[in-house]
C-alpha positions as a printed NumPy array, in Angstrom:
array([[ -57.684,  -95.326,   -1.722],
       [ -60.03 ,  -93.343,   -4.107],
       [ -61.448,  -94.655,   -7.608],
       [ -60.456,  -92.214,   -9.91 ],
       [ -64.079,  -91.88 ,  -12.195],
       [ -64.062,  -92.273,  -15.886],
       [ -65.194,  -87.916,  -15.465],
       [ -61.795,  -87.437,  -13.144],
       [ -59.822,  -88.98 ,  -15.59 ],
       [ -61.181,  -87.68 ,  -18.552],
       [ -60.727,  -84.215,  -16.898],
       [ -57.446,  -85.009,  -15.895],
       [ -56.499,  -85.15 ,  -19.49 ],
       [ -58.355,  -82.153,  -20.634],
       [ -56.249,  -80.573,  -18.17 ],
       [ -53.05 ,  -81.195,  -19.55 ],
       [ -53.472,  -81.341,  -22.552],
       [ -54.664,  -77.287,  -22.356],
       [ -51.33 ,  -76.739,  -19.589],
       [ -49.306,  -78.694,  -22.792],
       [ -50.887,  -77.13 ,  -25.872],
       [ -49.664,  -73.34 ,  -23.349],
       [ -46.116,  -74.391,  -23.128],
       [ -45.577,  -75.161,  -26.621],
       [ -46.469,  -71.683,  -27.035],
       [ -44.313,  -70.011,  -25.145],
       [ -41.221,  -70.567,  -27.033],
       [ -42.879,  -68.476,  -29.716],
       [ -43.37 ,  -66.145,  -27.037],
       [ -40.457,  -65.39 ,  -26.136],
       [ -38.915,  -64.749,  -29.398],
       [ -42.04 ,  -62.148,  -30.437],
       [ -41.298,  -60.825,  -26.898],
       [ -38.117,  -59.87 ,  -27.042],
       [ -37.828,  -58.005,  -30.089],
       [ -39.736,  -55.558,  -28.316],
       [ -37.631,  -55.402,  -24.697],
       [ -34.35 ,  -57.313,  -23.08 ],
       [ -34.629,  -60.542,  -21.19 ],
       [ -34.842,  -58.284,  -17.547],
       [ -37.676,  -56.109,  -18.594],
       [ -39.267,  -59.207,  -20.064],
       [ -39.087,  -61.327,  -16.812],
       [ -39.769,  -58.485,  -14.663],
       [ -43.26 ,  -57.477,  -16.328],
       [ -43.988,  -61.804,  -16.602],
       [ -42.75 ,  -62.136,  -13.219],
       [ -45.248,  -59.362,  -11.782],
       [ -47.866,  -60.657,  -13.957],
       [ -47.273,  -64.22 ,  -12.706],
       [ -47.177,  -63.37 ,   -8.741],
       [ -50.944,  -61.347,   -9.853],
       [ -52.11 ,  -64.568,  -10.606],
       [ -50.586,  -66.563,   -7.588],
       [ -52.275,  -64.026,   -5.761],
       [ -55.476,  -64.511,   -7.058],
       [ -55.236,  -68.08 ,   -6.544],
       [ -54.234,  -67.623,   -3.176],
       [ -57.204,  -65.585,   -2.531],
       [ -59.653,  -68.623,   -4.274],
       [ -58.288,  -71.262,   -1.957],
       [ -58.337,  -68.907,    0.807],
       [ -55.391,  -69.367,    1.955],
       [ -53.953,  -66.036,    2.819],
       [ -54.337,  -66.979,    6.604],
       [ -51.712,  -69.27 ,    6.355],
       [ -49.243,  -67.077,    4.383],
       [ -47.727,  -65.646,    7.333],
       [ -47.463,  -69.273,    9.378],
       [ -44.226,  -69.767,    8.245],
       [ -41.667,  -69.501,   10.099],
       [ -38.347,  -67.54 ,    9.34 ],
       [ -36.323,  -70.364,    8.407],
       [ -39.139,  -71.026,    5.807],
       [ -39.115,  -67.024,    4.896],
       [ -35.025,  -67.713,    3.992],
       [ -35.482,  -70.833,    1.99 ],
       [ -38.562,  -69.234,   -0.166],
       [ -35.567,  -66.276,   -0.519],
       [ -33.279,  -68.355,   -1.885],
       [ -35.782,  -70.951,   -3.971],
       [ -36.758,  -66.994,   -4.833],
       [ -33.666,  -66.114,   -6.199],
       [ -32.689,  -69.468,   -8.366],
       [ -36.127,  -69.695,   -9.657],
       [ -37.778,  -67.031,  -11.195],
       [ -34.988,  -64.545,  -11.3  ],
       [ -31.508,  -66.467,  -12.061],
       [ -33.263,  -69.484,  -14.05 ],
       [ -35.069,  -67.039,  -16.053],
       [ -32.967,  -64.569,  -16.533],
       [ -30.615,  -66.916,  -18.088],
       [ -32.931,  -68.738,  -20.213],
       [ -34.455,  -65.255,  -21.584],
       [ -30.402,  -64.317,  -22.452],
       [ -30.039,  -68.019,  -24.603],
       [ -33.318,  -67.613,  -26.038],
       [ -31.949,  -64.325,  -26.911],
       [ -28.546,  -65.102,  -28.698],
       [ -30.106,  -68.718,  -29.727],
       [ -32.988,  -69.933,  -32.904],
       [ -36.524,  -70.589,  -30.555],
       [ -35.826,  -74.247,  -32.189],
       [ -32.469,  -74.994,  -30.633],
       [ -33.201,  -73.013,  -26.879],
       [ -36.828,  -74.75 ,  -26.721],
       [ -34.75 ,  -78.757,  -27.734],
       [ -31.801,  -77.821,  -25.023],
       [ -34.131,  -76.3  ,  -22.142],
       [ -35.324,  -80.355,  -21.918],
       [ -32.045,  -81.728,  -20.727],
       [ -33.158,  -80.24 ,  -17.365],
       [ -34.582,  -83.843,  -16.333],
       [ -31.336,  -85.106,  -17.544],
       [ -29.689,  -82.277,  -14.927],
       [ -32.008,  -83.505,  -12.388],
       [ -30.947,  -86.692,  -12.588],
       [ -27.574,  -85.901,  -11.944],
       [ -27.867,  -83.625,   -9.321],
       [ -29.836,  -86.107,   -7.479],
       [ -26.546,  -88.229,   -6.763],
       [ -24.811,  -86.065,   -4.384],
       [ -28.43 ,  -83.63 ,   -3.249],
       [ -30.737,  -86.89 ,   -2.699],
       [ -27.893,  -89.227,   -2.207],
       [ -29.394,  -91.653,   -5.487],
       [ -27.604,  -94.392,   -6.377],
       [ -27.512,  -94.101,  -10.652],
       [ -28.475,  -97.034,  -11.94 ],
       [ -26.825,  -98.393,  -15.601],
       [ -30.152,  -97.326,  -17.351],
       [ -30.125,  -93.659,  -15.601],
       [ -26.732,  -93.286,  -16.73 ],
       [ -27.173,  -94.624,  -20.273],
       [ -29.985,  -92.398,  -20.943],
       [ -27.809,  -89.312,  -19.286],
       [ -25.421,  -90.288,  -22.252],
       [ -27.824,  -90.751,  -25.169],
       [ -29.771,  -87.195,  -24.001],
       [ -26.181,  -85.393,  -24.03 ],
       [ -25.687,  -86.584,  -27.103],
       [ -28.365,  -84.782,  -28.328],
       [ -27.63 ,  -82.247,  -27.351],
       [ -23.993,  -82.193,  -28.808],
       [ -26.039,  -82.8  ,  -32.041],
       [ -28.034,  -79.274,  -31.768],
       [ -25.271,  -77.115,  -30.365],
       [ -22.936,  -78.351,  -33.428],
       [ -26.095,  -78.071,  -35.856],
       [ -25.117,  -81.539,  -37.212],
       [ -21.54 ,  -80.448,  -38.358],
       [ -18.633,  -82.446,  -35.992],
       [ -16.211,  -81.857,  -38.853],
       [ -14.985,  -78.699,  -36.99 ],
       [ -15.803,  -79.255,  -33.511],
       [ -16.866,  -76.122,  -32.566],
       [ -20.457,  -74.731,  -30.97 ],
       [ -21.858,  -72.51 ,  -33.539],
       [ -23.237,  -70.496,  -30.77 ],
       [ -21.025,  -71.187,  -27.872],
       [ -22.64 ,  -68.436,  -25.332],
       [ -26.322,  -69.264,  -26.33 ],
       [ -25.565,  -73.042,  -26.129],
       [ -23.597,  -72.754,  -23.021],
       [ -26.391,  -70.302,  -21.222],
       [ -29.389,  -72.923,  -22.231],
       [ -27.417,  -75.374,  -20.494],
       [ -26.639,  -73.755,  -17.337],
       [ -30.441,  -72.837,  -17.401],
       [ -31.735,  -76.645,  -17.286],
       [ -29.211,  -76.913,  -13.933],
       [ -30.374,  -74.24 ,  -12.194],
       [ -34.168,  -75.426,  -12.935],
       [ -32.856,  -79.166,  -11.886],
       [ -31.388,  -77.562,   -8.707],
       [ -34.633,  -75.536,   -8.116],
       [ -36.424,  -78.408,   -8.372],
       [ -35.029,  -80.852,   -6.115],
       [ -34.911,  -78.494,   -3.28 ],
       [ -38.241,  -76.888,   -3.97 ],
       [ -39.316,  -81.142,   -3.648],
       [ -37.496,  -80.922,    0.268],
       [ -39.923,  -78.088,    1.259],
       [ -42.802,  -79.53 ,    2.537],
       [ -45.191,  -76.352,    2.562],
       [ -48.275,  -75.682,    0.979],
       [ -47.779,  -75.505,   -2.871],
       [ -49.665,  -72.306,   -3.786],
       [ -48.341,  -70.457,   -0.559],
       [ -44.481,  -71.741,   -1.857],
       [ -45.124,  -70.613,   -4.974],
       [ -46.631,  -67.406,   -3.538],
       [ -43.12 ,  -66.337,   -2.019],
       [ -40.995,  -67.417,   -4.135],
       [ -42.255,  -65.169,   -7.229],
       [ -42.635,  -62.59 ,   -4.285],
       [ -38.786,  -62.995,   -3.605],
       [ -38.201,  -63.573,   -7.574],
       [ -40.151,  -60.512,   -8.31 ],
       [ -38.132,  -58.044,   -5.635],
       [ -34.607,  -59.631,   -7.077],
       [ -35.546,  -58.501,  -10.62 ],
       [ -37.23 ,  -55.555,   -9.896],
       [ -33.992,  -54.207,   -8.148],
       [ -31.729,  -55.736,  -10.957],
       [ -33.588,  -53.778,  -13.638],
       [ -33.545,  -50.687,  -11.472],
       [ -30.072,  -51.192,  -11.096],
       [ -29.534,  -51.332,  -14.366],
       [ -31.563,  -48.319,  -15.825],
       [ -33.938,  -50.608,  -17.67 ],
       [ -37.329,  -48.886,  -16.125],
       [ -37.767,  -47.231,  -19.258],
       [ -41.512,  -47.014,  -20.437],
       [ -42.446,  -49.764,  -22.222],
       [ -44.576,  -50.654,  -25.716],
       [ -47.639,  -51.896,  -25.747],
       [ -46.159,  -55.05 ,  -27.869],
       [ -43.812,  -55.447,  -24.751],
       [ -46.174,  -55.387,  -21.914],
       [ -48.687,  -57.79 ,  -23.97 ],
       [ -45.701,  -60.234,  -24.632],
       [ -44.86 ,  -60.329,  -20.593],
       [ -48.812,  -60.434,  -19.948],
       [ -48.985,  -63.628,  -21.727],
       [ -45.645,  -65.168,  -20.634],
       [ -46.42 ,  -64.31 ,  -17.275],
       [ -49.571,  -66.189,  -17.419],
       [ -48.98 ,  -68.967,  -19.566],
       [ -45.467,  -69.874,  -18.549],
       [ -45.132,  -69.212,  -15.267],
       [ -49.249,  -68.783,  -13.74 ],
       [ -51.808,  -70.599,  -14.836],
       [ -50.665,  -72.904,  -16.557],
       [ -48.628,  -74.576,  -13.978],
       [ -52.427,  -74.738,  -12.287],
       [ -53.697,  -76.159,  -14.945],
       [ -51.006,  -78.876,  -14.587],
       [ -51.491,  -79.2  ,  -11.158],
       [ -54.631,  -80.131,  -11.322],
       [ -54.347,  -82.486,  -14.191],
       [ -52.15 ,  -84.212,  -11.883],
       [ -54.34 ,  -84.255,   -8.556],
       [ -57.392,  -85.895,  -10.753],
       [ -54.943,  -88.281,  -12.872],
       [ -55.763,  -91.755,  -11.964],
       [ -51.905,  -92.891,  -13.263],
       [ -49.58 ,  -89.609,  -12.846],
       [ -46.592,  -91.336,  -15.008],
       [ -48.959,  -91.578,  -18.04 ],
       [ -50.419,  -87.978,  -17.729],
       [ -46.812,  -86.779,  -17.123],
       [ -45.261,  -88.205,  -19.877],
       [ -47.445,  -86.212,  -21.924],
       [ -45.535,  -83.357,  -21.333],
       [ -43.403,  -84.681,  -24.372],
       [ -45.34 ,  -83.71 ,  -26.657],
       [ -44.546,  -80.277,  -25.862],
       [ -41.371,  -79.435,  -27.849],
       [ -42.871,  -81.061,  -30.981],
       [ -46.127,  -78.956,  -31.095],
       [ -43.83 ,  -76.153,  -30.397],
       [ -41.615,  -76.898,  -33.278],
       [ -45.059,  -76.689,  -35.613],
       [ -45.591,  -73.268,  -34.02 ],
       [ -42.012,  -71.786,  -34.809],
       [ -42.122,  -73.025,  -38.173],
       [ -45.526,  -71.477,  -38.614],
       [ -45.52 ,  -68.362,  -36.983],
       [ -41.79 ,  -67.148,  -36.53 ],
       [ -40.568,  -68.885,  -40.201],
       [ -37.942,  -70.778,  -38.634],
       [ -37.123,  -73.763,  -40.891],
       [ -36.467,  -76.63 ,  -38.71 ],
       [ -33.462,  -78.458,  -38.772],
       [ -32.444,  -82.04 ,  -39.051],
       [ -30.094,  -81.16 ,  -36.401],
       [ -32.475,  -79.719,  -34.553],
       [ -35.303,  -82.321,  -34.557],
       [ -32.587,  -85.42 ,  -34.398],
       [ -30.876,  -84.035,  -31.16 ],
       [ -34.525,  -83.206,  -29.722],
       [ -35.358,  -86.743,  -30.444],
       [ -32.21 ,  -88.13 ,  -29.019],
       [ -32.797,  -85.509,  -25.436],
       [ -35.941,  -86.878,  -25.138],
       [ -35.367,  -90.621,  -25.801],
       [ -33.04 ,  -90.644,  -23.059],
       [ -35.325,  -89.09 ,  -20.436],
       [ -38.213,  -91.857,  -21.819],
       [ -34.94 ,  -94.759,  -21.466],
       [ -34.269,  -93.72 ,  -18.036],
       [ -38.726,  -93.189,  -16.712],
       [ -39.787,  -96.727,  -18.763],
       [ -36.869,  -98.552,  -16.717],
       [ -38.455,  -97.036,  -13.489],
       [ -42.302,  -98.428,  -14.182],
       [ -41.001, -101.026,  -15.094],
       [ -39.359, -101.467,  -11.908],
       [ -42.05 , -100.339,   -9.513],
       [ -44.48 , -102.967,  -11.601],
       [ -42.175, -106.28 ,  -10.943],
       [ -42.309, -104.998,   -6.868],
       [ -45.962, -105.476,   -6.986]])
């Protein structure tokens, strides 16, 4: 087994904390984004933007010889990994983020590790354990807490659509996930065709819709930067944080930090005042997924 050096792991840090301090921007991003342009145009000028960089990434690792390896069952499941993940998960997210404050979509998109746990049951045939369950429960409520805004007197969603659409988003990512996990293929060339699929499915949505119109320059700068800093490099930059991490929990759980920085960069830059609501429920979300990973470590340090 390799020594990680004091250089790796200081790098591997560096890393993510530049992948984190990205994602709690794009929430922001978003919002700015789409006051310029609907959810499809944004994801299709992100998504095109996104499989640019892939591309170029591809072409650094050379690794375009082994694009065309696969074989056609692997062409079908990068179609349909294509199709969940960037064009339904996103397309959905975009609409919540839409109808939704950046504060409330941003604290609900993290109940997708509460998803994943969930879906792992029947997909990965997981046996929950008390804890997994318990922190399901405490997450949930959480998110009760920001999709009431901290008023159960008339039990009612404030924003029943929005709410309901950031939900369905964090399944669709869980699902995504967990059978993105089964493929056992390269991870750039994976990536490669699924945001070729992704791109092609919301490319023919928007031209099925009529939504080709030209854009504004505030539009295609908004997609530029989501397209590279949600869905391109940054996910590289977390990748390799990972591969040079000497403990991947620890440099994982970073990730965390994420929706808090972003709630300092709504408040600053779109003048959303934070709720209590808001920042209890996050708190709750998140204490659950932290309930559920401690009980693992803890586990996997008593077996050794």
């Amino acid at each position: 087994m390799a020594v990680k050096t004091p250089a790796k792991a200081f790098s591997a840090y560096l890393f993510a904390f530049l992948a984190i301090l990205l994602w709690s921007t794009v929430s922001t991003a978003f919002k700015l984004s789409l006051r310029y342009q609907n959810p499809i145009q944004l994801l299709l000028g992100a998504s095109f933007i996104s499989l640019l960089v892939i591309s170029l990434v591809v072409l650094a690792q050379r690794k375009t010889g082994i694009l065309l390896t696969g074989s056609r069952k692997d062409l079908l499941r990068s179609a349909g990994l294509g199709f969940l993940n960037p064009f339904l998960y996103y397309t959905v997210l975009l609409e919540a983020y839409d109808r939704l404050p950046a504060q409330e979509a941003q604290a609900l998109n993290y109940i997708w590790a509460v998803m994943l746990v969930l879906l792992s049951i029947p997909i990965l045939k997981q046996k929950p354990r008390f804890r997994d369950l318990s922190g399901v429960l405490v997450s949930f409520a959480g998110a009760l807490v920001i999709a009431f805004r901290g008023d159960f007197s008339s039990l009612r969603f404030q924003e029943p659509v929005g709410v309901s659409l950031a939900l369905v988003s964090t399944l669709i990512w869980a699902l995504f996930w967990l059978l993105n996990v089964r493929d056992k293929r390269d991870e750039v060339v994976k990536l490669f065709w699924v945001f070729v699929f992704g791109f092609l499915y919301v490319l023919i949505y928007a031209v099925g819709m009529g939504w080709l119109e030209s854009f504004s320059l505030p539009a295609l700068a908004g997609a530029a930067y989501v397209g590279c800093f949600e869905m391109g490099i940054t996910f590289i930059l977390w990748m390799m944080a990972l591969q040079r991490a000497a403990s991947t929990a620890r440099v994982t759980n970073l990730i965390f930090l994420t929706p808090f920085i972003s709630l300092f960069l709504i408040r600053g830059i779109l003048k959303e005042a934070i709720t209590v609501s808001t920042l209890a429920g996050l708190i709750l979300i998140i204490g659950g997924i932290l309930w559920q990973q401690t009980g693992k470590a803890a586990g996997r340090v008593n077996q050794t």
